[in-house]
C-alpha positions in Angstrom: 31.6 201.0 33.9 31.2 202.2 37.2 33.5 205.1 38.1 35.4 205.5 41.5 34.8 207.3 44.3 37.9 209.2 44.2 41.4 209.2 42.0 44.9 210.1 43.9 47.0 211.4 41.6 50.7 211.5 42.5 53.7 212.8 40.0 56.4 210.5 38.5 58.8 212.1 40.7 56.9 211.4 44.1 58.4 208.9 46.5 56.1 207.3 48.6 57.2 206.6 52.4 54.0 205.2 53.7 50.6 203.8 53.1 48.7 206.5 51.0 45.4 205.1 52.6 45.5 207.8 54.9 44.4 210.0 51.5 41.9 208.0 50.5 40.2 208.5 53.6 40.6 212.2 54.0 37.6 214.0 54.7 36.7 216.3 51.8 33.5 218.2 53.3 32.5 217.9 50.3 35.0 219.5 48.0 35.6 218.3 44.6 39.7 218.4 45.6 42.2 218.1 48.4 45.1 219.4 47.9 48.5 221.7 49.3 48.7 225.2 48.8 51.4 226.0 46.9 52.2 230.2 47.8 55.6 230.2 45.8 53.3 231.2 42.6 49.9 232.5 42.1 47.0 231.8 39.5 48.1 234.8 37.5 51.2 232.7 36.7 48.4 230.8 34.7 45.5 232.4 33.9 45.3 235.4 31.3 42.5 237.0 33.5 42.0 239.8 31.2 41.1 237.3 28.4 38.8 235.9 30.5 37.0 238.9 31.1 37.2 239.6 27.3 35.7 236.3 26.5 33.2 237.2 28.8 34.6 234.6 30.8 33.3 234.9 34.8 36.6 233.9 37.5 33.8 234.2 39.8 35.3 235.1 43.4 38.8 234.0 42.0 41.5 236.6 42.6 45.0 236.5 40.2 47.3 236.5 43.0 45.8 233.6 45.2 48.0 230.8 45.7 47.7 227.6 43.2 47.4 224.1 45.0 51.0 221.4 44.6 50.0 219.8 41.5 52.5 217.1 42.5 50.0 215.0 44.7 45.9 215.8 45.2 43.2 213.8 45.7 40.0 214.5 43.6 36.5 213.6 44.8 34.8 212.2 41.2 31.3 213.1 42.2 31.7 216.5 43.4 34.6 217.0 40.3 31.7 216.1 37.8 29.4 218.7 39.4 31.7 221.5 38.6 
């Protein structure tokens, strides 16, 4: 089957006040994802960035204490996602 162009994804908790469309036709330059940042934690929360490295696993330009995106509601550009 064909796949969309893009997926919102929204949490169970998240209450919707108005028309999402506005989402759906955010411009995405081109990015695989559009999302908030979220600063109250960092990708070393996550990531084991050491084990990477001892994998021989490349974070490329990645730092451990840059902010993670709100997981709660992002839109994902399929195309560009699949190119990663």
């Amino acid at each position: 089957g064909e796949l969309p162009q893009r997926l919102i994804y929204l949490d169970t908790d998240v209450l919707l006040l108005d028309d999402i469309g506005a989402l759906w036709k955010t411009d995405m330059k081109g990015l695989p994802a559009a999302a908030v940042e979220d600063c109250s934690q960092s990708f070393e929360l996550y990531i084991d960035f050491a084990e990477m490295e001892e994998l021989g696993l490349k974070s490329g330009s990645l730092s451990p204490k840059e902010c993670v995106f709100n997981r709660g509601i992002f839109v994902m550009d399929v195309t560009q996602w699949k190119h990663l």
